[in-house]
C-alpha positions as CSV (number, residue, x, y, z in Angstrom):
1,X,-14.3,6.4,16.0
2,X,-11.7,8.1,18.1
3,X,-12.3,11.8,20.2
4,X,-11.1,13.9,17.2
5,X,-13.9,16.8,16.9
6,X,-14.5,17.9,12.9
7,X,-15.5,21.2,13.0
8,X,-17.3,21.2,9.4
9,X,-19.8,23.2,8.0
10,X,-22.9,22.9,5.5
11,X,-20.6,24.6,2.4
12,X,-17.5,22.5,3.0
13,X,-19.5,19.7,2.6
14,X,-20.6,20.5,-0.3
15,X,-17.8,21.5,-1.7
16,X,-16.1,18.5,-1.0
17,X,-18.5,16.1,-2.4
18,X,-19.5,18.7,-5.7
19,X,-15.4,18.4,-5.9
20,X,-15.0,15.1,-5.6
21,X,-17.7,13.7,-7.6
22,X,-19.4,16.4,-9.9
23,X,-22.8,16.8,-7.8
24,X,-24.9,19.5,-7.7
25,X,-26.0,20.8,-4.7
26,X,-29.6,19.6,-5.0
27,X,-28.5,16.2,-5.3
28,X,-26.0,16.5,-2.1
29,X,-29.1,18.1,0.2
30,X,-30.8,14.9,-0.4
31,X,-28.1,12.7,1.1
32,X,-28.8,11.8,4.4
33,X,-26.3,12.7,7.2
34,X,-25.0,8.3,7.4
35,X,-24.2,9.0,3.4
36,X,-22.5,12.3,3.9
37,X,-20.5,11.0,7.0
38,X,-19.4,7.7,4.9
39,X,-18.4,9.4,2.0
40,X,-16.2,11.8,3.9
41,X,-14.2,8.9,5.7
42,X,-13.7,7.4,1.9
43,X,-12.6,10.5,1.1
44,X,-10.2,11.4,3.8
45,X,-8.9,7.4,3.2
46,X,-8.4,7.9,-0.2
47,X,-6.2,11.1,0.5
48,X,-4.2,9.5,3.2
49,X,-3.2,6.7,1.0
50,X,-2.2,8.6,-1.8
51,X,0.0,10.6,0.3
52,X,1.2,7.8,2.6
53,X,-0.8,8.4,5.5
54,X,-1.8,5.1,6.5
55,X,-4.6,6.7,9.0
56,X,-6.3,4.8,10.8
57,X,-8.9,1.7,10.7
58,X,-12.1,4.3,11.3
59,X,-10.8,5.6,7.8
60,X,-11.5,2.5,6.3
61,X,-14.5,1.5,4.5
62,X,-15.3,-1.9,3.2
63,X,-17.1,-2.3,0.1
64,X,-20.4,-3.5,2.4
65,X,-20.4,0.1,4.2
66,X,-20.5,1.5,1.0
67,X,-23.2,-0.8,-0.6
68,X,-25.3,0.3,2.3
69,X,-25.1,4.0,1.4
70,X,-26.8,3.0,-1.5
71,X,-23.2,2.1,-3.7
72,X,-23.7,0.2,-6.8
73,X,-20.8,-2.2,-7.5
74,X,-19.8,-1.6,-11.4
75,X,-16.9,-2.9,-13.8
76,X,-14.6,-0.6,-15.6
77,X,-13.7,-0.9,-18.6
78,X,-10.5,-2.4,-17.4
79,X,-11.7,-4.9,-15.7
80,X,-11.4,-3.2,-12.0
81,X,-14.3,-2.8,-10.1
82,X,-15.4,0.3,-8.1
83,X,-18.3,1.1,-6.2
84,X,-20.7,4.1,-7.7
85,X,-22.6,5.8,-4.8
C-alpha cells in the first residue's frame, strides 16, 4: 500500500457501503475493519476503471482476497460470475 493517508470517518463508511450495496447500518457495524478496508479498495477499483483511471496494483483485488472476506462466488443469470460478499 503506498503513503497516501485516507482521512475517512465512521458515516462515510457507511454511506458508501449502504450506497453501494443496499446494507443497513446494523449489518455494516458487524463487518470487521479487514472487510470494511477490502471492500473500499473494490470499490475505489471499480470506479477508477469505469472512468479510466487505471490506479494502481493495491486497488486490485483478486477473487481469493475477496473469498476471504467471507465472498461467495455466484452465477448470473448470464452466465458471468461475480463474487457476493
Amino acid at each position: 500500500m503506498d503513503d497516501t493517508s485516507y482521512d475517512i470517518d465512521w458515516a462515510e463508511i457507511v454511506d458508501i457501503l449502504a450506497k453501494e450495496y443496499g446494507w443497513t447500518i446494523e449489518y455494516i457495524k458487524s463487518l470487521d475493519l479487514g472487510q470494511i478496508t477490502l471492500l473500499l479498495k473494490v470499490i475505489k477499483a471499480r470506479y477508477d476503471k469505469q472512468n479510466n483511471n487505471e490506479g494502481t496494483t493495491d486497488n486490485e483485488l483478486s477473487i481469493s482476497d475477496l473469498k476471504a472476506i467471507g465472498g461467495k462466488e455466484q452465477t448470473r443469470e448470464d452466465g458471468r460470475k461475480e463474487i457476493v460478499i
